[in-house]
ZAVOKOL-579697 format. One line per field, with one value per atom (N, C-alpha, C, O, CB): x, y negated, z; residue in one letter; atom name; residue number from 1. Coordinates in nm, 2 decimals. Glycine has a CB too. Layout:
<recs>
x <- c(X|...)
y <- c(Y|...)
z <- c(Z|...)
residu <- c(A|...)
atome <- c(CA|...)
num <- c(NUM|...)
</recs>
This chain:
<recs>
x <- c(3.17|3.15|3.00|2.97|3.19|2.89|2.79|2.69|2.57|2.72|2.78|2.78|2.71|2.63|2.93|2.76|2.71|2.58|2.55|2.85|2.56|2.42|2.28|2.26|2.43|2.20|2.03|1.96|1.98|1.93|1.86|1.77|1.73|1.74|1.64|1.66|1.63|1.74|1.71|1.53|1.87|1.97|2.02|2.06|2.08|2.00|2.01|1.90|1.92|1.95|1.77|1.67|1.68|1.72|1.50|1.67|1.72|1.84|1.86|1.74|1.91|2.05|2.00|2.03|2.16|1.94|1.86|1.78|1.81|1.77|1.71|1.61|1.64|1.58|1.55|1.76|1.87|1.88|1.82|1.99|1.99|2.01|1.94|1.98|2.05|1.80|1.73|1.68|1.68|1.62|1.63|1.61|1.70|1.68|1.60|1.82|1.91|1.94|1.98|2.03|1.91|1.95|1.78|1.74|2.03|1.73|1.58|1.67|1.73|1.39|1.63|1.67|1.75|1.73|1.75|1.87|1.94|1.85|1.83|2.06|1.80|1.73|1.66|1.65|1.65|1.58|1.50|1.56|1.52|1.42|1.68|1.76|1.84|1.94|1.87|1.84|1.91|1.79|1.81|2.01|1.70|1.57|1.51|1.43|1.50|1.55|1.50|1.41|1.37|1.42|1.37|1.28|1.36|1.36|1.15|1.42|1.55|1.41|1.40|1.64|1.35|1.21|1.24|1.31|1.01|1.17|1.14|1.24|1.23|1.11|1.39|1.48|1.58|1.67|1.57|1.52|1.57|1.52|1.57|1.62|1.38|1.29|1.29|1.28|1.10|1.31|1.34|1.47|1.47|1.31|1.59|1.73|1.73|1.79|1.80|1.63|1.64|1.58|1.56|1.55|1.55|1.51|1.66|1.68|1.41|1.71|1.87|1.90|1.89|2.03|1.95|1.98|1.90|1.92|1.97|1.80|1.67|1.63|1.60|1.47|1.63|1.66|1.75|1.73|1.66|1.83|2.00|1.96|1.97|2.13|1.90|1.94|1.81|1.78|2.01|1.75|1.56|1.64|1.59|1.37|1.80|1.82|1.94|1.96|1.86|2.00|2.08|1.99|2.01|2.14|1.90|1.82|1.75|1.69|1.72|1.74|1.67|1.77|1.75|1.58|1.93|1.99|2.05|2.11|2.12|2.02|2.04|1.98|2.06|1.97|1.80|1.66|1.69|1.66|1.50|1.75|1.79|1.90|1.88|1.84|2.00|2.11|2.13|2.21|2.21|1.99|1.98|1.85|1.82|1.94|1.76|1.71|1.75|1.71|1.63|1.85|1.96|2.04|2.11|2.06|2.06|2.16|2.09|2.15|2.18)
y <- c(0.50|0.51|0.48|0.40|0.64|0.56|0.53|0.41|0.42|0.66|0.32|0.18|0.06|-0.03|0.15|0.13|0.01|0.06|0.01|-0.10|0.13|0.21|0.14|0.16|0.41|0.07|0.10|0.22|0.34|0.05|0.19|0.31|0.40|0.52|0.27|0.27|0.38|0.39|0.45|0.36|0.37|0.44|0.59|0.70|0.34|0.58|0.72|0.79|0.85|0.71|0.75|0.84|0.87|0.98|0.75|0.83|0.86|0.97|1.02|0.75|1.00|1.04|1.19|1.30|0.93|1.18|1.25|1.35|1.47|1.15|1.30|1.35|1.43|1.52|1.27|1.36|1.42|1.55|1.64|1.36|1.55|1.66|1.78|1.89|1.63|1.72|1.84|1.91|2.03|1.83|1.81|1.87|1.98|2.07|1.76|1.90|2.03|2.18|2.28|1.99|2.16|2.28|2.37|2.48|2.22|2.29|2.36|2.42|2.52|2.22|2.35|2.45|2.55|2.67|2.36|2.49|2.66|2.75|2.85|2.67|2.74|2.86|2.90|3.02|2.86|2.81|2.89|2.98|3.09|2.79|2.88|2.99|3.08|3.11|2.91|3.15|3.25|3.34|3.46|3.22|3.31|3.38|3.43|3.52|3.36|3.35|3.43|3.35|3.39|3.57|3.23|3.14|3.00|2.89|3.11|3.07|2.97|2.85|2.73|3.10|2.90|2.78|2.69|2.59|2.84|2.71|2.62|2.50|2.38|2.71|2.62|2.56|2.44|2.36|2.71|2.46|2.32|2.24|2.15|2.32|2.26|2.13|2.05|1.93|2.20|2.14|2.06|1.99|1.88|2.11|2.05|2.05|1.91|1.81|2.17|1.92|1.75|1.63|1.53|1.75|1.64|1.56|1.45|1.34|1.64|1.57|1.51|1.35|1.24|1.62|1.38|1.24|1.13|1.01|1.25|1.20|1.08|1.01|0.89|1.19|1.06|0.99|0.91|0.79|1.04|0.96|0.87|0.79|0.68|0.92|0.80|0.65|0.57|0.49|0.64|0.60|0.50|0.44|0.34|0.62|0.51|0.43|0.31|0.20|0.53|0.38|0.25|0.12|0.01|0.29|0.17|0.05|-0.02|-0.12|0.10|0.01|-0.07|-0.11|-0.20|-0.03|-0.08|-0.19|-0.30|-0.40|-0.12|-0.24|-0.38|-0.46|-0.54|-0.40|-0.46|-0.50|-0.62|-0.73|-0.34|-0.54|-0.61|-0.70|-0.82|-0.49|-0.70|-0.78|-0.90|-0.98|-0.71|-0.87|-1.00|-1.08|-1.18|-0.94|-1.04|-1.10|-1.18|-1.29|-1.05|-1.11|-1.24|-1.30|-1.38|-1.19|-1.29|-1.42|-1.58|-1.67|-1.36)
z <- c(0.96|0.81|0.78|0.69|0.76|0.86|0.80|0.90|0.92|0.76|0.93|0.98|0.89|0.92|0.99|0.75|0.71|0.57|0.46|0.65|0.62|0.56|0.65|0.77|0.58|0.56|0.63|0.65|0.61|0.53|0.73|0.74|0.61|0.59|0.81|0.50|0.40|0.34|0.24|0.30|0.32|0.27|0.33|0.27|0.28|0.43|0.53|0.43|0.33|0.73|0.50|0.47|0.26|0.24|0.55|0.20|0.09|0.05|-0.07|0.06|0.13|0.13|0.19|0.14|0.24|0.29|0.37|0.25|0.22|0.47|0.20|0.10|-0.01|-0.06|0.05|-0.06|-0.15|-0.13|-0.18|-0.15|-0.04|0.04|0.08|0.08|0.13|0.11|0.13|0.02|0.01|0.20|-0.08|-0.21|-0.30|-0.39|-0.29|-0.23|-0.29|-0.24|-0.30|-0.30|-0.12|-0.04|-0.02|0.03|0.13|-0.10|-0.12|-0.28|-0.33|-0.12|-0.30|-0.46|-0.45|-0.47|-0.59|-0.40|-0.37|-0.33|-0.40|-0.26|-0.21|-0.16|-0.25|-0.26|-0.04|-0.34|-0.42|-0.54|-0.59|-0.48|-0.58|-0.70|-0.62|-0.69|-0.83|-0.50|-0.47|-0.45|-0.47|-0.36|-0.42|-0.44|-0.51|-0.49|-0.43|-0.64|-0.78|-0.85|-0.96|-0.75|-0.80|-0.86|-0.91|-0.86|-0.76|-1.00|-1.10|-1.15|-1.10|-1.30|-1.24|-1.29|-1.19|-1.22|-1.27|-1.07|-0.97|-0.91|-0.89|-0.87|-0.88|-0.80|-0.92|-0.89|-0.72|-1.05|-1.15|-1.19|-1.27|-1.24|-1.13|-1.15|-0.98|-0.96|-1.20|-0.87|-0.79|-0.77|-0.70|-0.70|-0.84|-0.85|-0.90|-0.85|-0.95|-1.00|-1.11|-1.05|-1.12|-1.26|-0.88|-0.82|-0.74|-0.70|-0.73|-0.74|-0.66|-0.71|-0.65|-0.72|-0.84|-0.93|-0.90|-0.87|-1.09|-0.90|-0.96|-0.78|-0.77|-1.05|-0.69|-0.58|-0.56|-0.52|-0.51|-0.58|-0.60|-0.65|-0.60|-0.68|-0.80|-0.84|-0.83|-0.92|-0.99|-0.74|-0.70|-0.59|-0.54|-0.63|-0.50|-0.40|-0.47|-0.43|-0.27|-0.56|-0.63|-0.64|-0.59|-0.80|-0.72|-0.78|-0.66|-0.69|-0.90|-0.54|-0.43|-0.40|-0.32|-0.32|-0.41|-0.32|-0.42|-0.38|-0.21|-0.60|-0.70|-0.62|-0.56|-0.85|-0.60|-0.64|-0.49|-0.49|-0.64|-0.40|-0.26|-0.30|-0.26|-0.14|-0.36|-0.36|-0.44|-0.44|-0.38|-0.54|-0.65|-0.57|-0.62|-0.83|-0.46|-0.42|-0.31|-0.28|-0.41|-0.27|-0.16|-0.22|-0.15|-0.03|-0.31|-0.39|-0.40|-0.46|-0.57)
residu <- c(X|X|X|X|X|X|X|X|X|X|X|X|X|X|X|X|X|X|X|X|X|X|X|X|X|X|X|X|X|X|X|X|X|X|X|X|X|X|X|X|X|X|X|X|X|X|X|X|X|X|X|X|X|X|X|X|X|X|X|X|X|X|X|X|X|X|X|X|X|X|X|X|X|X|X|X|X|X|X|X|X|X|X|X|X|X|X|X|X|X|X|X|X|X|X|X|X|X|X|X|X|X|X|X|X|X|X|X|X|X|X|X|X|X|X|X|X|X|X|X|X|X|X|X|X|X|X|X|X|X|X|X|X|X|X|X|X|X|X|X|X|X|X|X|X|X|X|X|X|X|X|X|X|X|X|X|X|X|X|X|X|X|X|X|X|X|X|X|X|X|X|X|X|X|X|X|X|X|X|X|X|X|X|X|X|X|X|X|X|X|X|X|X|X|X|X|X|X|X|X|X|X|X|X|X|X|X|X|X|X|X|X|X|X|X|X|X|X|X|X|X|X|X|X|X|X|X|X|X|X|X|X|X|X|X|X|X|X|X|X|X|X|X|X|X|X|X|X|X|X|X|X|X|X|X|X|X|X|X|X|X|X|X|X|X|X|X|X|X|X|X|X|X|X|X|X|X|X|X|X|X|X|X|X|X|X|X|X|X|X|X|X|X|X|X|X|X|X|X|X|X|X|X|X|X)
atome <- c(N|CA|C|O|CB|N|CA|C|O|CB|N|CA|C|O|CB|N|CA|C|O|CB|N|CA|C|O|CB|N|CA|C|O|CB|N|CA|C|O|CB|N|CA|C|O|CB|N|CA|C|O|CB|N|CA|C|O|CB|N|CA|C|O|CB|N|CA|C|O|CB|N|CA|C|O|CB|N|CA|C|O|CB|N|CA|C|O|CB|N|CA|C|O|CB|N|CA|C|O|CB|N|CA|C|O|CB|N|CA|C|O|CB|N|CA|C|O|CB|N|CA|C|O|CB|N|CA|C|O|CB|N|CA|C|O|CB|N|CA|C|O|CB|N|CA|C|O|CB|N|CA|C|O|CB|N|CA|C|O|CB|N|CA|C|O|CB|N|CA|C|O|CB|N|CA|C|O|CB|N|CA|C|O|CB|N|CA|C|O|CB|N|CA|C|O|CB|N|CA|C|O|CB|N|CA|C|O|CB|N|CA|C|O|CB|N|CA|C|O|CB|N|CA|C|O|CB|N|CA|C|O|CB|N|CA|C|O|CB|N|CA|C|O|CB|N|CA|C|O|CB|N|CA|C|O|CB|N|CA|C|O|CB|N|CA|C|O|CB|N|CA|C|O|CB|N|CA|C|O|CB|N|CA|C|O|CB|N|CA|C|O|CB|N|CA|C|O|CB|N|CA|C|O|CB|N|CA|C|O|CB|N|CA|C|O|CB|N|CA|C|O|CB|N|CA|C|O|CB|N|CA|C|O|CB|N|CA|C|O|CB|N|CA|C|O|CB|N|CA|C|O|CB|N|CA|C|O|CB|N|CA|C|O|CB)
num <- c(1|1|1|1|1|2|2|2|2|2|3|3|3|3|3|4|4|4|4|4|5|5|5|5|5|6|6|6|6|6|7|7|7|7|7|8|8|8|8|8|9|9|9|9|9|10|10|10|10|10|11|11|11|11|11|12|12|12|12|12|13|13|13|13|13|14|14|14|14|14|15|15|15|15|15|16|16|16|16|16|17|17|17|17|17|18|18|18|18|18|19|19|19|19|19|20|20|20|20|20|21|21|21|21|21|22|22|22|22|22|23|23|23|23|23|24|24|24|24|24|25|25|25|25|25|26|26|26|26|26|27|27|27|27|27|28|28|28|28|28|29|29|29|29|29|30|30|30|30|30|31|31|31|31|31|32|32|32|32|32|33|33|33|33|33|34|34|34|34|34|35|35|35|35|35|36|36|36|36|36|37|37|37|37|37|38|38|38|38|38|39|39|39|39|39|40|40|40|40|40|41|41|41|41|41|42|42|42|42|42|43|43|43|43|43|44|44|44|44|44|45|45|45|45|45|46|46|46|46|46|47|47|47|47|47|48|48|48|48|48|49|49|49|49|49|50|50|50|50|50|51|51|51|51|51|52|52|52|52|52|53|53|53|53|53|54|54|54|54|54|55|55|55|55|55|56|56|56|56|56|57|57|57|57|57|58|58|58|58|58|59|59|59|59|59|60|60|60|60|60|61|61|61|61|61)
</recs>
């Protein structure tokens, strides 16, 4: 399955993930502020990795 993933598609995916499981720890801790400003990082990686594999697929065309 993750055969046909690049490295920075991993690592992006990767990053996601930790961002989020950082935030949890932080909002089970008590530092809600914190853990939804890092929370609001999730998406926004996601879609910095959408847009590199547009930015990639219209340049091999």
């Amino acid at each position: 399955m993750f055969k046909k993933f690049t490295l920075t598609d991993k690592l992006l995916f990767v990053a996601a993930m930790l961002s989020l499981i950082y935030s949890e720890i932080l909002f089970f801790n008590g530092n809600s502020d914190q853990a939804i400003f890092i929370g609001l990082w999730v998406p926004s990686i996601l879609c910095f990795g959408m847009y590199l594999k547009i930015i990639n697929k219209k340049s091999n065309d």
